[in-house]
C-alpha atoms as a printed R data frame, in Angstrom:
   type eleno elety resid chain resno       x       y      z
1  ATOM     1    CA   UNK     A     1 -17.477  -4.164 20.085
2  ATOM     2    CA   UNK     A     2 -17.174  -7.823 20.334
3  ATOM     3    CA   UNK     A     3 -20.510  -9.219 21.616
4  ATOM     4    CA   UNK     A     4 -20.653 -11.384 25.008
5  ATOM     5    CA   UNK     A     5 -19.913 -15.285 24.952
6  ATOM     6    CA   UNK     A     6 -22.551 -17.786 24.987
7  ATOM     7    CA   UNK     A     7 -21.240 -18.304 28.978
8  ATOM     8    CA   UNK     A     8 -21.636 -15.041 29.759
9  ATOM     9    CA   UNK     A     9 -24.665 -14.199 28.307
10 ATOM    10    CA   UNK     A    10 -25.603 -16.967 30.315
11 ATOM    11    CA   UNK     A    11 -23.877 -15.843 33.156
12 ATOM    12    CA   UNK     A    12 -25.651 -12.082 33.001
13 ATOM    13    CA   UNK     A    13 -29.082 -13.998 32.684
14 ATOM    14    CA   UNK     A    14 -28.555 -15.450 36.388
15 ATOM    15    CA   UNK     A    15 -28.866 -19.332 34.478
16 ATOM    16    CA   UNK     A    16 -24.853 -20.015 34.967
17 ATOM    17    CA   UNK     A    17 -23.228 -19.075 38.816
18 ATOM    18    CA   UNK     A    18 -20.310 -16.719 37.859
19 ATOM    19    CA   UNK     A    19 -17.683 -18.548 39.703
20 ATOM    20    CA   UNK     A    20 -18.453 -22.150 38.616
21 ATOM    21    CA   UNK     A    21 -15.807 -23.603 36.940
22 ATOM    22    CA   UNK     A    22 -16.595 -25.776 33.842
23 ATOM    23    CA   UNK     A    23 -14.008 -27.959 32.501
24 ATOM    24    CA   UNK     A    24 -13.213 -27.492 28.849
25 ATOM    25    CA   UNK     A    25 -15.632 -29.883 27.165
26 ATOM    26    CA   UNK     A    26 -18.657 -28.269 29.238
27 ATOM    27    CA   UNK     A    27 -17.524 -24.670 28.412
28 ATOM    28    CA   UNK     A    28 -17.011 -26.343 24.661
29 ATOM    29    CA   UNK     A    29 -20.476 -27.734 24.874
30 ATOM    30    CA   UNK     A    30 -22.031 -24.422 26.381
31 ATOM    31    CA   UNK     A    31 -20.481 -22.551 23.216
32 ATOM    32    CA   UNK     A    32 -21.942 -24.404 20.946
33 ATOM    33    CA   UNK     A    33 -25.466 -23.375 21.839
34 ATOM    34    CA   UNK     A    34 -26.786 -21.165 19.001
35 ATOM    35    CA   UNK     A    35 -28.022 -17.559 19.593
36 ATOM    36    CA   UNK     A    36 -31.393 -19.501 19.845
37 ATOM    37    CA   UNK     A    37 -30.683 -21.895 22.057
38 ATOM    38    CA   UNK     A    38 -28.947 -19.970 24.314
39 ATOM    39    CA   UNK     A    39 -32.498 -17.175 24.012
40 ATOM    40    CA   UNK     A    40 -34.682 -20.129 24.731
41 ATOM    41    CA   UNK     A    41 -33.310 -20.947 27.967
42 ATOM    42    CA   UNK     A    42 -33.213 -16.907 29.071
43 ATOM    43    CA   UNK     A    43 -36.899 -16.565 27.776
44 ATOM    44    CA   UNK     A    44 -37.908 -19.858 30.367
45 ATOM    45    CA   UNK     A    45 -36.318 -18.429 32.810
46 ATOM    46    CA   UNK     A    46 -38.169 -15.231 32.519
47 ATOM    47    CA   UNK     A    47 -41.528 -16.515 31.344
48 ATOM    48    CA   UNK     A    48 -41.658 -19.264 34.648
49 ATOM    49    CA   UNK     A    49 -39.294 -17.645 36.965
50 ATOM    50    CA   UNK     A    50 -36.469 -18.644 39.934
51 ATOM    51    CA   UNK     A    51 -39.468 -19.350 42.057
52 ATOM    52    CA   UNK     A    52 -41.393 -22.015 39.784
53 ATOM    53    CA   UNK     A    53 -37.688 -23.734 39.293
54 ATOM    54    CA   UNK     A    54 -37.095 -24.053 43.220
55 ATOM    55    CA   UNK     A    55 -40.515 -25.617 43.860
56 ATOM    56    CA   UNK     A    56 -40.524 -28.099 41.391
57 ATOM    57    CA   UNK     A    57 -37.139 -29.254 39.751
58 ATOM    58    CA   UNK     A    58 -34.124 -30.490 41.088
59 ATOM    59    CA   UNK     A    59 -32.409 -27.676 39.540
60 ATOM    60    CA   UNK     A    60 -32.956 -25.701 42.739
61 ATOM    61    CA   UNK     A    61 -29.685 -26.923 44.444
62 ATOM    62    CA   UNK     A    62 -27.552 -27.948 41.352
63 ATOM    63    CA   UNK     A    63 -23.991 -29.436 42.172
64 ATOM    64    CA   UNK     A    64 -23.187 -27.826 39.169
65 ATOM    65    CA   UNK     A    65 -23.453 -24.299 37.480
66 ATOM    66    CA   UNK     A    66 -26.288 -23.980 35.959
67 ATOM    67    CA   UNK     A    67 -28.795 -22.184 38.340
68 ATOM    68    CA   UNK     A    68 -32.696 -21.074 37.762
């Protein structure tokens, strides 16, 4: 069984909207994230959670994909 790109991984973690587009340097770019990397951001998303994003980054209403 092939295992999940980095995207979706991403994706399944609630970090990446589903139906954002990326062009194909960003998906490129996302990719390259290692297995760590890409664990990292799921474990800070866990450890400080969607509600500690939307009070105090600007992340809470991102014009792009990447969601927490």
């Amino acid at each position: 069984m092939k295992s999940p790109s980095t995207i979706q991984r991403l994706v399944d973690a609630g970090l990446i909207r589903a139906d954002h587009k990326f062009s194909e340097q960003d998906q490129q770019l996302l990719e390259s994230l290692s297995e760590d990397e890409v664990n990292a951001l799921i474990s800070v998303k866990t450890k400080l959670g969607e509600d500690f994003f939307n009070r105090n980054t600007e992340l809470a209403y991102p014009p792009v994909g990447i969601v927490f």
